[in-house]
N, C-alpha and C positions, 0 to 999 in steps of 0.2 A: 747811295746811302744818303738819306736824309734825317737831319734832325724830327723832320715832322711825323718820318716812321714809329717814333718812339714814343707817341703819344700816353700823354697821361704817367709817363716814368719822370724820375729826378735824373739828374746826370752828373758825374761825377767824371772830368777829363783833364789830360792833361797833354801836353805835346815833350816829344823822345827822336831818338833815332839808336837804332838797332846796333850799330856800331861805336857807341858812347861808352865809354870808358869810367865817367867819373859820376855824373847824378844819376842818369838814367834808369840801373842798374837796380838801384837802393829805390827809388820813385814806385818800380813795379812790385820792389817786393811792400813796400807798405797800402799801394792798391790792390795787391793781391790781397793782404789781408781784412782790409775791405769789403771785396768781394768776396772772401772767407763768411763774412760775417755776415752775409745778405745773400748766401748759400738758399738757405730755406724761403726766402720771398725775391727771388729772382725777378722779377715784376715790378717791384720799390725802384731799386736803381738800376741804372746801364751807365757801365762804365768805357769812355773812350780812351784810347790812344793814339794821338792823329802823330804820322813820321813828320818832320818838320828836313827831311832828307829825301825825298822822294825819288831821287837821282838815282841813291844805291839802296833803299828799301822797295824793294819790290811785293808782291804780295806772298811769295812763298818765302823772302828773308825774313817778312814779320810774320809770319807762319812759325816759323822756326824758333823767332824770337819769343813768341808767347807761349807756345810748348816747354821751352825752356825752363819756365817758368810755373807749369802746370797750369795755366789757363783755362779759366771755362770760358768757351767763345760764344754760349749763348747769350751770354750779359755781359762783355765784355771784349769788344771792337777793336782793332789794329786796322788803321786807316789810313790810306794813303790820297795824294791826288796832285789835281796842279798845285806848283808850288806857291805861285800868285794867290790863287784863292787860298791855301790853308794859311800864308802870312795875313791878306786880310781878315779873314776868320778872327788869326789871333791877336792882332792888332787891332783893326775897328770894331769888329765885336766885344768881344770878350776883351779887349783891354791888357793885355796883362803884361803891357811894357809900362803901363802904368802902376801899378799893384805887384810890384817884384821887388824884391829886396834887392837881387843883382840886379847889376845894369844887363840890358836885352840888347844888341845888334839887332840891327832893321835887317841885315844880311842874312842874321841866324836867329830863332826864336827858341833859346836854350834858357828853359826856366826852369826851377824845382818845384812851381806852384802848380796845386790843383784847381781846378776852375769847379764850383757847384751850381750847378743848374734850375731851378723849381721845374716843373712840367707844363710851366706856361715859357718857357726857356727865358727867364731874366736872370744876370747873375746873380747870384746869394753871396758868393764868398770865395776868397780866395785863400790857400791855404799852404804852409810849406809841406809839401810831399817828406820832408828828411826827416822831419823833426815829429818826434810820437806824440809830444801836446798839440802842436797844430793838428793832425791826421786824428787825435781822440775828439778835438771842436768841432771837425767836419764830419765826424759819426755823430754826434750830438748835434749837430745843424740837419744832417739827412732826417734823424727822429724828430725835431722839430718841425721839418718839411712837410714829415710824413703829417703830421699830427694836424696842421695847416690844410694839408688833403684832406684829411677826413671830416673835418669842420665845412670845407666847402661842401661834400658830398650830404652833410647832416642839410646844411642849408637847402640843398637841390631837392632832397628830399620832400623838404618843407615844400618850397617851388611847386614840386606835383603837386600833392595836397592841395595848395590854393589854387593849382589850375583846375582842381577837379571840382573847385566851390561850385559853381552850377551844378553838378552831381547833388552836393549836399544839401545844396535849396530844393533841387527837388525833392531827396527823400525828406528834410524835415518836414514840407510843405505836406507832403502824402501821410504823415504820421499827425501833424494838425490839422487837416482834412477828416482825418480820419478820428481823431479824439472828437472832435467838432460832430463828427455823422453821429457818434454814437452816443452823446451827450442828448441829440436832438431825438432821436429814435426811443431814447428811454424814458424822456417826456412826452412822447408821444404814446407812449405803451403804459406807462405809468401812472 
């Protein structure tokens, strides 16, 4: 699995482990409703879960874990891997030993933050998973996201259009050719 699979989507993720007791729990069920609410444009976001446990999360414990949960697994990833790469991930990339309210152990990457993504993968925003005002900014950051996409797309639009100006020199030159012919043809007949 890669990030680059998901082109053109927003990302909304955050790092858990299945056997968590205290945030974890609460974290899913406020990205589930998340994913509740982008039910009908499954395509807008994909939401991750990467294990930050990789040792006792295997692929059929976080199988279990997001059934649990009523999961939709189309838009909505339980991720495992080496453990080195996903601490990198969340530390050099994404950051969010910086951008956490709690203090983070280098040992353990146990946050309640969600990480938000654009579809150019930069981060946008970091957000407390627990709290329903942070989780309602990150649904108003995703609609703003959106809306940011579609302004590029207006723009791309345009982009054809002026790659097709040769097209349009032609045809207006063919339509002043041709006003031109017929100007001259009715002084000639005239």
């Amino acid at each position: 699995v890669s990030l680059n699979d998901l082109s053109g989507k927003i990302i909304v993720l955050d790092f858990f482990f299945t056997h968590c007791p205290t945030i974890c729990p609460g974290m899913t069920r406020s990205m589930k409703k998340l994913q509740v609410s982008y039910e009908k444009n499954p395509e807008i976001v994909q939401f991750i879960s990467i294990s930050v446990d990789p040792e006792h999360d295997s692929v059929p414990q976080l199988r279990q874990f997001a059934d649990r949960f009523n999961i939709n697994h189309d838009n909505w990833w339980f991720l495992t891997g080496n453990k080195d790469s996903i601490y990198k991930f969340a530390f050099e990339e994404l950051k969010v030993d910086k951008f956490s309210e709690e203090p983070i152990s280098p040992d353990f990457v146990h946050t309640s933050r969600f990480v938000l993504l654009d579809k150019d993968r930069y981060v946008r925003g970091y957000y407390n998973g627990l709290d329903s005002i942070s989780v309602a900014k990150l649904a108003r950051d995703i609609g703003l996201l959106m809306l940011e996409k579609n302004k590029k797309n207006k723009g791309a639009i345009f982009r054809q259009i002026l790659d097709l100006a040769w097209l349009w020199l032609i045809i207006i030159s063919a339509i002043i050719f041709f006003v031109v012919y017929m100007r001259q043809r009715r002084k000639i007949n005239g």
